[in-house]
C-alpha positions as CSV (number, residue, x, y, z in Angstrom):
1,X,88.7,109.7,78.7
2,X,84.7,109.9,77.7
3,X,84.9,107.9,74.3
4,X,80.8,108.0,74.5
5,X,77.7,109.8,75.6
6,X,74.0,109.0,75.2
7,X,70.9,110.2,76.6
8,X,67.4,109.3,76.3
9,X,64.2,110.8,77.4
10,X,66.1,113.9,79.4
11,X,64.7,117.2,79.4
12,X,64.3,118.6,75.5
13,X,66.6,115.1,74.4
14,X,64.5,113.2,73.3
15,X,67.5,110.7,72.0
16,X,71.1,111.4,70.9
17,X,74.5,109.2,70.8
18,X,77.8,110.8,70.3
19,X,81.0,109.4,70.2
20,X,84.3,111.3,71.1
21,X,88.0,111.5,70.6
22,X,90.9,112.7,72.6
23,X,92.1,116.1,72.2
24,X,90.1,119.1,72.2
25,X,86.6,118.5,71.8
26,X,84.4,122.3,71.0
27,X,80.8,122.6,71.8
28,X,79.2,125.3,70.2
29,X,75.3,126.6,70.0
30,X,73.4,129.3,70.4
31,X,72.1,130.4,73.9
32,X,69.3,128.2,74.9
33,X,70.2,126.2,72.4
34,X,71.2,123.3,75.6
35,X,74.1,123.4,76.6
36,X,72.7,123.3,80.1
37,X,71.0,120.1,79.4
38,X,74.2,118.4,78.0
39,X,75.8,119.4,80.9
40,X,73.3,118.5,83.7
41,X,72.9,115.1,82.2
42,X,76.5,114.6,82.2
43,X,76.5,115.7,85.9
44,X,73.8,112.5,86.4
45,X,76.9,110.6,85.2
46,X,78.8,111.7,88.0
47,X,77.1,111.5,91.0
48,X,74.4,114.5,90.9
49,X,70.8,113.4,92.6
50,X,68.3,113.5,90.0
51,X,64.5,114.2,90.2
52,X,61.6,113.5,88.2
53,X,61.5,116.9,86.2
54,X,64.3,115.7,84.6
55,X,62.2,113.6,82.8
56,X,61.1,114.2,79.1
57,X,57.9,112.0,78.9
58,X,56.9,111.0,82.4
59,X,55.6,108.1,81.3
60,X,58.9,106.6,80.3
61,X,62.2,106.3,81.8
62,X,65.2,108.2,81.3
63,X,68.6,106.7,80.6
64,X,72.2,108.1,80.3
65,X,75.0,106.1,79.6
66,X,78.5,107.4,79.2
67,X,81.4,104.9,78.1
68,X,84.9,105.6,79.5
69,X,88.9,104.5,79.3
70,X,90.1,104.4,82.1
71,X,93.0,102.1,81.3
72,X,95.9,105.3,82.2
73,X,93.9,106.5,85.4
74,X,95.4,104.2,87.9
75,X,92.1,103.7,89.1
76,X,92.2,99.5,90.3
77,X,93.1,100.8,94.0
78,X,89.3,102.9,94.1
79,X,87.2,100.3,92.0
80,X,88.7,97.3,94.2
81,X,87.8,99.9,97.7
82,X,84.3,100.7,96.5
83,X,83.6,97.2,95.0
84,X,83.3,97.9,91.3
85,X,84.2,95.6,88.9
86,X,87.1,97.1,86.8
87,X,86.9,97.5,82.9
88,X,89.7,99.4,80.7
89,X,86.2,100.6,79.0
90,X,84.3,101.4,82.5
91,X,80.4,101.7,81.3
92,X,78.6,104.4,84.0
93,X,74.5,104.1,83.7
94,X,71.9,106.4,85.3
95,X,68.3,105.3,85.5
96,X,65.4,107.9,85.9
97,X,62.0,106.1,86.6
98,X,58.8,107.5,86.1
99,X,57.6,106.8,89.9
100,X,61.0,109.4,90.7
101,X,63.4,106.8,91.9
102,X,66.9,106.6,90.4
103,X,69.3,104.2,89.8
104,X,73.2,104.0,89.4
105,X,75.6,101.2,87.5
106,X,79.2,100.8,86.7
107,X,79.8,98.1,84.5
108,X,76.0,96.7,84.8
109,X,76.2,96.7,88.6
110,X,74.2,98.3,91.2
111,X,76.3,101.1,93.2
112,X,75.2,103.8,95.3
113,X,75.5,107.7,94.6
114,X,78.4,108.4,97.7
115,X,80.7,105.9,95.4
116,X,79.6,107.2,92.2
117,X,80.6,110.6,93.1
118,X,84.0,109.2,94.2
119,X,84.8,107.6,90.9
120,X,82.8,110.9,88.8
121,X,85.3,112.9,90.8
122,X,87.7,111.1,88.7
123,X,86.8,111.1,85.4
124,X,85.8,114.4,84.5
125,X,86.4,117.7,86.1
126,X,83.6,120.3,84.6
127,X,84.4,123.9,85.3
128,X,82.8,126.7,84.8
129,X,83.1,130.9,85.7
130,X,81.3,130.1,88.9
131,X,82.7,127.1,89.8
132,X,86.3,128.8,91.1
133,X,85.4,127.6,95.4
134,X,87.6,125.0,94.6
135,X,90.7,127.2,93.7
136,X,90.4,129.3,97.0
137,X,90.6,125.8,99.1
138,X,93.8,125.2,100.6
139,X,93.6,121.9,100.1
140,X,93.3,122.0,96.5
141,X,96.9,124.6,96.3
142,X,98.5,122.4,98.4
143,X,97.4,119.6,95.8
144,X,98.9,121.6,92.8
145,X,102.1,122.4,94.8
146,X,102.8,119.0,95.7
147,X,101.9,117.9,92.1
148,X,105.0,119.6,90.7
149,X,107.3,118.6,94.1
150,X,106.0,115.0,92.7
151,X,105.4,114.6,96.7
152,X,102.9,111.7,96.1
153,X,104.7,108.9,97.5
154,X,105.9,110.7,100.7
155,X,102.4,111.7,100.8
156,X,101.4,108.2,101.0
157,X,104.3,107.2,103.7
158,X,102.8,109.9,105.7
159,X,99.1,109.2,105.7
160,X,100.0,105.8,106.5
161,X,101.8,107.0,109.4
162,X,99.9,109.7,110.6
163,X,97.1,107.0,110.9
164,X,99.5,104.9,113.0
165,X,100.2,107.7,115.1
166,X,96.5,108.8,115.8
167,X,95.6,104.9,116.7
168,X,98.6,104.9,119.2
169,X,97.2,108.8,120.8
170,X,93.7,107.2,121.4
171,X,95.2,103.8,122.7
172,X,97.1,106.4,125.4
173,X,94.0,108.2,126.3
174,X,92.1,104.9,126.4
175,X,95.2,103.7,128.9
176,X,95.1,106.7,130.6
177,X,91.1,107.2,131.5
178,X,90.9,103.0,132.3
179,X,94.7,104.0,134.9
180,X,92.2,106.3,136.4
181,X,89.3,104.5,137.0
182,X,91.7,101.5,137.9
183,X,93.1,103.0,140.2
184,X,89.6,103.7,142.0
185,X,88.9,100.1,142.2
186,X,92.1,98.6,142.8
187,X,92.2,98.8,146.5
188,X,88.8,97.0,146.5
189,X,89.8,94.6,143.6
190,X,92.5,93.4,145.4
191,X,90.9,92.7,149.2
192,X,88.6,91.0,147.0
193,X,91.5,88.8,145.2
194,X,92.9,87.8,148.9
195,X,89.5,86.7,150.2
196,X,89.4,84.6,147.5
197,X,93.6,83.6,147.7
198,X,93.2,82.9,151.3
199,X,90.3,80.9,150.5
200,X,92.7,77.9,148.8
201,X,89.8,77.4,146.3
202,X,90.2,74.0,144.8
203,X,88.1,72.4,141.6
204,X,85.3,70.4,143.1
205,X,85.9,70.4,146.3
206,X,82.5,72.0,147.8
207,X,80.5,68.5,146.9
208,X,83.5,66.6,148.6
209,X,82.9,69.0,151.6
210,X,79.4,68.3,151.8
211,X,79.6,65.0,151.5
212,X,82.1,64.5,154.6
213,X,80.0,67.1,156.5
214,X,76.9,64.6,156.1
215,X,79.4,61.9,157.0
216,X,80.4,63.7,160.4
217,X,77.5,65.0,161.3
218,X,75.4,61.7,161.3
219,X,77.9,59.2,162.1
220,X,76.2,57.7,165.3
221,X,73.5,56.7,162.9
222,X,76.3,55.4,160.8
223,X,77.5,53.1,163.2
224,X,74.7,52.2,164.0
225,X,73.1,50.9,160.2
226,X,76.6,49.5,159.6
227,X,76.7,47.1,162.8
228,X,73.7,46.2,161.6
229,X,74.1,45.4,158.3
230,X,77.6,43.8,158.8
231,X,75.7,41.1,161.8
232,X,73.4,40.5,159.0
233,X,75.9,39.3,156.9
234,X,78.1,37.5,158.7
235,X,75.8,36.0,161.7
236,X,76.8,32.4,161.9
237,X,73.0,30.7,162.2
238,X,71.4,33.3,159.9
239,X,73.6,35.2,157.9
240,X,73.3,36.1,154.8
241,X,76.6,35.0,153.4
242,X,76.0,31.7,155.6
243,X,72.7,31.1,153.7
244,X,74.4,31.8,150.5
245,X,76.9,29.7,151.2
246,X,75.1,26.8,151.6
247,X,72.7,27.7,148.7
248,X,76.1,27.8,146.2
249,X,77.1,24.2,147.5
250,X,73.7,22.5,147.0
251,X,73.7,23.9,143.7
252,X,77.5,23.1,142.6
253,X,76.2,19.7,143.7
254,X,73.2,19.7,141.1
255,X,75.3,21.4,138.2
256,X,76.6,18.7,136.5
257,X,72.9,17.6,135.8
258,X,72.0,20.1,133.7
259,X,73.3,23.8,132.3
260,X,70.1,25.3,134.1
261,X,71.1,24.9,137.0
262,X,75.4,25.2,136.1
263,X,73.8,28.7,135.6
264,X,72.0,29.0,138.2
265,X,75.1,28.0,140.3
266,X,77.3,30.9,138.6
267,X,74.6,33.3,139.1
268,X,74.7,32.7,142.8
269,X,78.6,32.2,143.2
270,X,79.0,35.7,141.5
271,X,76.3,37.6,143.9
272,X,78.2,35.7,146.6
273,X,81.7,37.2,145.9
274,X,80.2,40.7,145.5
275,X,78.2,40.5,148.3
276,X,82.0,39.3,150.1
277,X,82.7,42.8,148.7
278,X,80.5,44.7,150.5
279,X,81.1,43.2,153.7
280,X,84.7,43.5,153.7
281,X,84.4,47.1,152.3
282,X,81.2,47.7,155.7
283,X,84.2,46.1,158.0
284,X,86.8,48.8,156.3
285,X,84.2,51.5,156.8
286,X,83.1,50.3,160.4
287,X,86.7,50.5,161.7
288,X,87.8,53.7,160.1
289,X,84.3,55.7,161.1
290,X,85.4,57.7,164.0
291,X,83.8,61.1,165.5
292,X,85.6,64.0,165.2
293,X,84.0,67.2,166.4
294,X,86.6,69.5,165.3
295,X,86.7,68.2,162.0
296,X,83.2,68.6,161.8
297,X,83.4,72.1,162.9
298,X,86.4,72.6,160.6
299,X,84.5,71.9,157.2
300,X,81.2,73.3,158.6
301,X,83.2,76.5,158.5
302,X,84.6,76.0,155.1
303,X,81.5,75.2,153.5
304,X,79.9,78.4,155.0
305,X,83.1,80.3,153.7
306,X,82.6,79.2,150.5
307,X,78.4,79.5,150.0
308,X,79.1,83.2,151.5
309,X,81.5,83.5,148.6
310,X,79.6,82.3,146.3
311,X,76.3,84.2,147.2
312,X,78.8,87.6,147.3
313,X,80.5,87.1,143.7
314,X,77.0,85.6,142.1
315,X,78.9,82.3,141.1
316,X,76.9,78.8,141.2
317,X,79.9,77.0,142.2
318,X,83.4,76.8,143.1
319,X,84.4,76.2,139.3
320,X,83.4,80.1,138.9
321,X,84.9,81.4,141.9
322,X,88.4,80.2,140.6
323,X,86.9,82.0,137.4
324,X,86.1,85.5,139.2
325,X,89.7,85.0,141.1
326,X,91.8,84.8,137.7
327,X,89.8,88.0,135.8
328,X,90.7,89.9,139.6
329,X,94.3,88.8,139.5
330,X,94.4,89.7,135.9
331,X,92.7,93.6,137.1
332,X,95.0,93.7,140.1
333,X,98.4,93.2,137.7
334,X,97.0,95.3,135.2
335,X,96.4,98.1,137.3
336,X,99.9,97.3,139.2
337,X,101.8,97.2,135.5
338,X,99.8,100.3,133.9
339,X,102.2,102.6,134.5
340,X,104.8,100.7,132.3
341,X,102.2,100.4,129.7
342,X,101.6,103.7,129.5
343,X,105.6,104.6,129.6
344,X,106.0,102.2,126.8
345,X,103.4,103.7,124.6
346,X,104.4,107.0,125.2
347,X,107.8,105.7,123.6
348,X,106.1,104.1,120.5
349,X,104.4,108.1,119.8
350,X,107.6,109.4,120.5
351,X,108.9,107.5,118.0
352,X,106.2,107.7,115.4
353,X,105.9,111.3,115.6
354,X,110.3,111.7,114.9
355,X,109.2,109.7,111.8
356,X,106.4,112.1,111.2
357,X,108.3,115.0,111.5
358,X,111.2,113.2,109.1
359,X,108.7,112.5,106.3
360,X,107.2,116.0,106.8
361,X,110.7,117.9,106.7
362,X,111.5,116.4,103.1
363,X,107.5,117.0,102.0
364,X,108.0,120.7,102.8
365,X,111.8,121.0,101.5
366,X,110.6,120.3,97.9
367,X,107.6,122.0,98.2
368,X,109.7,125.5,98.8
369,X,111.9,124.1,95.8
370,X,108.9,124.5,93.5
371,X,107.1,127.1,94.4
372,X,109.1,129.8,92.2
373,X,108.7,127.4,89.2
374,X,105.0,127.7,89.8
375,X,105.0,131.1,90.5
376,X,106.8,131.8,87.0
377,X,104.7,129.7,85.3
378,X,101.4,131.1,86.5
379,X,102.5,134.7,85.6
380,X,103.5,133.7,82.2
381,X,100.8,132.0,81.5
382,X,98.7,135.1,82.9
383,X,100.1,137.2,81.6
384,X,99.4,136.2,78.3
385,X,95.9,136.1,79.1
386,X,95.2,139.8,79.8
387,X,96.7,140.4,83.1
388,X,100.6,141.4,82.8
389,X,100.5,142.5,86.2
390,X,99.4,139.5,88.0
391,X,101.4,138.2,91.0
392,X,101.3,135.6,93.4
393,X,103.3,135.3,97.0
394,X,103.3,131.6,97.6
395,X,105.0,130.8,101.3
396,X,104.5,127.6,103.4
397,X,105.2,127.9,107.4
398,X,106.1,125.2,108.9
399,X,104.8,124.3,111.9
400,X,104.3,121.8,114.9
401,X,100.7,120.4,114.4
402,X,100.4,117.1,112.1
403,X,98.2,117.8,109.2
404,X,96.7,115.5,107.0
405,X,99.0,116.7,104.4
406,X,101.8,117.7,106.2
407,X,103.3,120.0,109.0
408,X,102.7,123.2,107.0
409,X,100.5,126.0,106.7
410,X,100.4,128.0,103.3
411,X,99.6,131.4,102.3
412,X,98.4,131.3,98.8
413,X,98.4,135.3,98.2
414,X,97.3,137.5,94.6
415,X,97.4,140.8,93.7
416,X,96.2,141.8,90.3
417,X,97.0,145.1,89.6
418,X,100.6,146.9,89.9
419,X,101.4,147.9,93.2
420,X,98.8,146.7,94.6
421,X,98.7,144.9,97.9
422,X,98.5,140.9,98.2
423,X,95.1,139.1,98.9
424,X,93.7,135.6,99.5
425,X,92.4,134.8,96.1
426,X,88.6,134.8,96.6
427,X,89.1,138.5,98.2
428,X,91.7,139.9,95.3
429,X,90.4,137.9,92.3
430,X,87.1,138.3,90.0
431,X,85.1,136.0,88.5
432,X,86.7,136.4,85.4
433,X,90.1,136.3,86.7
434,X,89.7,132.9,88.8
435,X,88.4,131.6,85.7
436,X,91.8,132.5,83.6
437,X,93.9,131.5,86.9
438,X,92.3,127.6,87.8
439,X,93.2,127.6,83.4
440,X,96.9,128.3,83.9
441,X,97.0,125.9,87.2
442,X,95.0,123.5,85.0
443,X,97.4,124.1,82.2
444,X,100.8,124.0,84.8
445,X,99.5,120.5,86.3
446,X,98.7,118.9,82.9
447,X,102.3,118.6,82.4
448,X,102.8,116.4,85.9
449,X,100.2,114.7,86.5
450,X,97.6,112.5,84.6
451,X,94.3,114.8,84.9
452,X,90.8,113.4,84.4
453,X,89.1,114.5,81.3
454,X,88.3,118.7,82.0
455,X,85.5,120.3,80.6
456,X,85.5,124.1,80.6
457,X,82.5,125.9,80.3
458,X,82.3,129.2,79.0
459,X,85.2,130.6,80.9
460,X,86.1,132.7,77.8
461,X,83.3,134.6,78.7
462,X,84.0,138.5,78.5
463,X,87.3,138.2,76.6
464,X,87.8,138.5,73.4
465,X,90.6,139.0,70.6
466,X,94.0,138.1,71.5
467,X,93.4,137.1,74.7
468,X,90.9,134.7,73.7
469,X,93.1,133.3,70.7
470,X,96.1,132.2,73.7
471,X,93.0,130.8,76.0
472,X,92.4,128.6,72.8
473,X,96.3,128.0,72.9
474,X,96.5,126.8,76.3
475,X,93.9,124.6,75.9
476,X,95.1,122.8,72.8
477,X,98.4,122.0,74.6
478,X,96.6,120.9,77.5
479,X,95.2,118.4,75.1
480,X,98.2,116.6,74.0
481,X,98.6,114.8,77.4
482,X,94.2,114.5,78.0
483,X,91.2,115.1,76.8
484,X,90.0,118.4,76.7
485,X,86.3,119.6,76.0
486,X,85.7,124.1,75.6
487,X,82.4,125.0,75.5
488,X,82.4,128.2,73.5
489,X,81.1,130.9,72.1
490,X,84.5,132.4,70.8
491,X,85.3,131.5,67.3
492,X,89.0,131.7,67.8
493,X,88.9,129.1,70.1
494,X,86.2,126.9,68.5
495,X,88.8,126.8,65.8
496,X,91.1,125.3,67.6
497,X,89.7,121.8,68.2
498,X,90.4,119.1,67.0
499,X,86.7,117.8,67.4
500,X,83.7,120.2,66.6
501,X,80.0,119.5,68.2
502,X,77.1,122.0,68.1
503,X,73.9,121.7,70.0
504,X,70.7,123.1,68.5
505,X,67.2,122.7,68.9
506,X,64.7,121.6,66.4
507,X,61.0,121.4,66.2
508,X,59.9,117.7,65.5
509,X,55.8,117.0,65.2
510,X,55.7,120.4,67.1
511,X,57.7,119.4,69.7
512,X,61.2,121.2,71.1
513,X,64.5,119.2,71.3
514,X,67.8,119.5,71.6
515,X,70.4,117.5,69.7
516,X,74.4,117.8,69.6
517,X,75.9,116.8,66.3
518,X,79.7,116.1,65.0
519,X,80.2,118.7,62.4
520,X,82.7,118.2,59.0
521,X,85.2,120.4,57.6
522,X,82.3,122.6,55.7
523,X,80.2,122.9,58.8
524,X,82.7,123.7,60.6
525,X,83.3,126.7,58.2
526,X,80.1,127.8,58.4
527,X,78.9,127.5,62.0
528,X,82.4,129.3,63.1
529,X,81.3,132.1,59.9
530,X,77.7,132.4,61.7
531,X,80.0,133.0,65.1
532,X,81.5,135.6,63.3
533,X,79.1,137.8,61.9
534,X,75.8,136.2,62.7
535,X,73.5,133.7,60.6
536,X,73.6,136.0,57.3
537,X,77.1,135.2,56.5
538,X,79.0,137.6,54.4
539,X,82.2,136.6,51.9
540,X,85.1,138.1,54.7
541,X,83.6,136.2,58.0
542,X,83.4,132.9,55.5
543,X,87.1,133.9,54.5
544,X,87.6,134.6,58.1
545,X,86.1,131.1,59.5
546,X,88.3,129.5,56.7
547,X,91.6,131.1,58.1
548,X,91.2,130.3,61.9
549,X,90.2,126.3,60.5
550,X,93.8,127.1,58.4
């Protein structure tokens, strides 16, 4: 509900605040009075792009602020989704400045126009004799028949699952286009998975190889280094361990003298045991060290098996060839186990779609179960509006396609005049008669379904009399259950509201502007006297004014 409105520096408003109530809300004023304006700065509220001829004093910003309740909107779900902070009292702010560039709020915080829009959508719906596109749009009937089947939360079932059942279609196609490219390189995929299999790949091994290739390959020169170093050791005369030897006794015999040389004797008895070490370990080496030509060709062969391998898969070592192997083995089973994949997710559509088809079954059941009831209603309705002769053949066909709404098609077919032959709407229907028809839809859902705050803009225009006096009626009714606003220039229905507002212009230091004011009980009389019979009132329209206020 809009419980405030004000505007600054927009258009010929220089400045006005005005606060409203529930119910219905009349605007009245003479033409060019700006009506317009009020209108288009509202629309700023809601999402329209603004420019900078919007702009009063170009030297100045221009700033509209509207205040509203949304507290019985169920609105958490879309301010949590577009990142708005919620308020019962939801504050929306437009910004004009001079240099053209504009700027949004809701509750004090930055948001852009796309989300604006969504939450404007909303909050009020303004319509007007040429705004009608809406009521020709099969999504909008289907909206107001499933309003009355109260199909909302089968609605919601079914988006949910429709969503499911679209992911699983694409995850099938996906399946299907990577089988048949698969397929392409699976013979190639897996010769290259056997080369690799057959070549017993182990962690590491290739600097093993190398090193006993080295070893084979030189091991006269081996021999030979090793003989030499082990006679150097162990020669009797001049051997190093013999010379050591005797270098650890002459010290032992010294190291009670003194801890230098005690040290110098543990120094030289623990090089002496490791030096033992090695010369065991050369004697090991020596007697073990034999040539072996085939062995030597063996892991000359491996070695070349694996740097071909390598240099073929671009991998640094053997580490990433076990790598390659696992994502090929991975390919091969894939490819090998698609065909179950693909069988098991044609199963999960199956499925999803019998669900589908469930949830769409009862959708469309109580939509035929309401459609007389709306069909009676709308012709009453009309009927009391001028056109006693209205019809409407409502029918829904079901069919086999998934829709976002359904699995039905509807024909939403008028005819006007007796006899006549049945139309789509925008073909059968005038202006003037969409105008009294999106009323009685408007009229038929208020009694279903909370509707955001409506604002009608002259869509009494060209009737008068009775006609007028039940559009005044309808709208008052509407207003019990939300907030209703008529702009008018009938006085039968600008009696009817609850609220009374009348925009004027004034001339202030020579200047044009527009204001809207809250009329009283007495101004009430006389502005709706002035609608009667024009601004010299006479005794009868002052009567008159007084009886439609009565």
């Amino acid at each position: 509900m809009l419980t405030s409105l004000s505007i600054k520096n927009y258009a010929l408003i220089d400045y006005l605040q005005v606060d409203f109530n529930n119910g219905l809300s009349i605007i009245t004023g003479e033409t060019g009075a700006g009506k317009s304006i009020l209108l288009g700065g509202l629309s700023l509220i809601l999402g329209k792009r603004a420019d900078l001829s919007s702009l009063k004093d170009t030297t100045q910003k221009c700033v509209i602020e509207a205040i509203f309740n949304v507290s019985n909107y169920n609105l958490k779900a879309l301010f949590e989704s577009e990142d708005f902070d919620y308020e019962d009292h939801t504050i929306i702010r437009r910004e004009i400045l001079p240099s053209g560039k504009s700027r949004a709020f809701v509750n004090d915080s930055p948001v852009n126009l796309n989300s604006l829009q969504l939450l404007g959508e909303r909050l009020i719906d303004i319509h007007s004799q040429h705004q009608t596109l809406q009521l020709t749009s099969n999504d909008f009937q289907f909206q107001v028949i499933d309003a009355l089947a109260n199909n909302d939360e089968l609605l919601q079932s079914y988006t949910i699952d429709l969503k499911a059942y679209k992911k699983l279609q694409k995850e099938l196609q996906d399946l299907l286009h990577f089988q048949a490219e698969a397929i392409k390189e699976h013979d190639y995929n897996a010769f290259l998975l056997n080369e690799l299999i057959e070549a017993n790949l182990i962690e590491g091994e290739e600097q093993s190889l190398e090193e006993e290739y080295e070893t084979l390959n030189n091991i006269e020169g081996i021999k030979e280094k090793l003989s030499e170093s082990y006679q150097l050791l162990n020669d009797e005369q001049i051997g190093v361990l013999t010379t050591l030897t005797t270098i650890k006794n002459n010290l032992q015999n010294i190291a009670r003298f003194s801890s230098k040389y005690e040290d110098l004797f543990n120094r030289v008895n623990s090089s002496l045991i490791d030096l033992d070490d090695v010369f065991s370990e050369i004697d090991v080496l020596q007697e073990n060290l034999e040539a072996d030509p085939n062995r030597l060709e063996e892991v000359n062969s491996k070695l070349k098996m694996l740097h071909n391998l390598m240099q073929k898969h671009v991998a640094s070592d053997v580490s990433e060839l076990i790598k390659i192997k696992n994502e090929l083995d991975d390919k091969v089973a894939v490819t090998a186990n698609l065909d179950t994949t693909i069988n098991k997710k044609r199963s999960e559509i199956e499925r999803k779609s019998n669900l589908l088809k469930s949830i769409s079954k009862k959708i469309s059941e109580k939509r035929l179960e309401v459609i007389p009831q709306l069909k009676d209603q709308l012709e009453a309705i009309l009927a009391g509006l001028g056109m006693p002769n209205a019809r409407f053949k409502i029918e829904v066909l079901y069919s086999e396609h998934f829709f976002a709404n359904g699995q039905d098609k509807l024909s939403f077919l008028f005819s006007a005049n007796k006899g006549g032959s049945f139309n789509e709407l925008k073909k059968a229907a005038s202006g003037g008669e969409l105008s009294r028809i999106m009323l009685a839809i408007k009229s038929v859902l208020s009694k279903y379904i909370q509707l955001p705050t409506i604002m009608f803009d002259e869509i009494d225009t060209g009737v008068s009399g009775e006609i007028s006096n039940k559009m005044g009626d309808i709208m008052l009714q509407m207003s019990k259950t939300m907030q209703v606003f008529s702009i008018t220039h009938l006085p039968q229905i600008a009696a009817k509201g609850h609220s009374h507002f009348k925009v004027y212009k004034e001339d202030v230091n020579e200047v044009t502007q527009t204001n809207l004011v809250k009329l009283n009980h007495d101004e009430r009389i006389v502005e709706i006297a002035q609608m009667l019979g024009g601004i010299e009132m006479s005794t009868s329209a002052i009567a008159h004014a007084k009886e439609l206020l009565n």
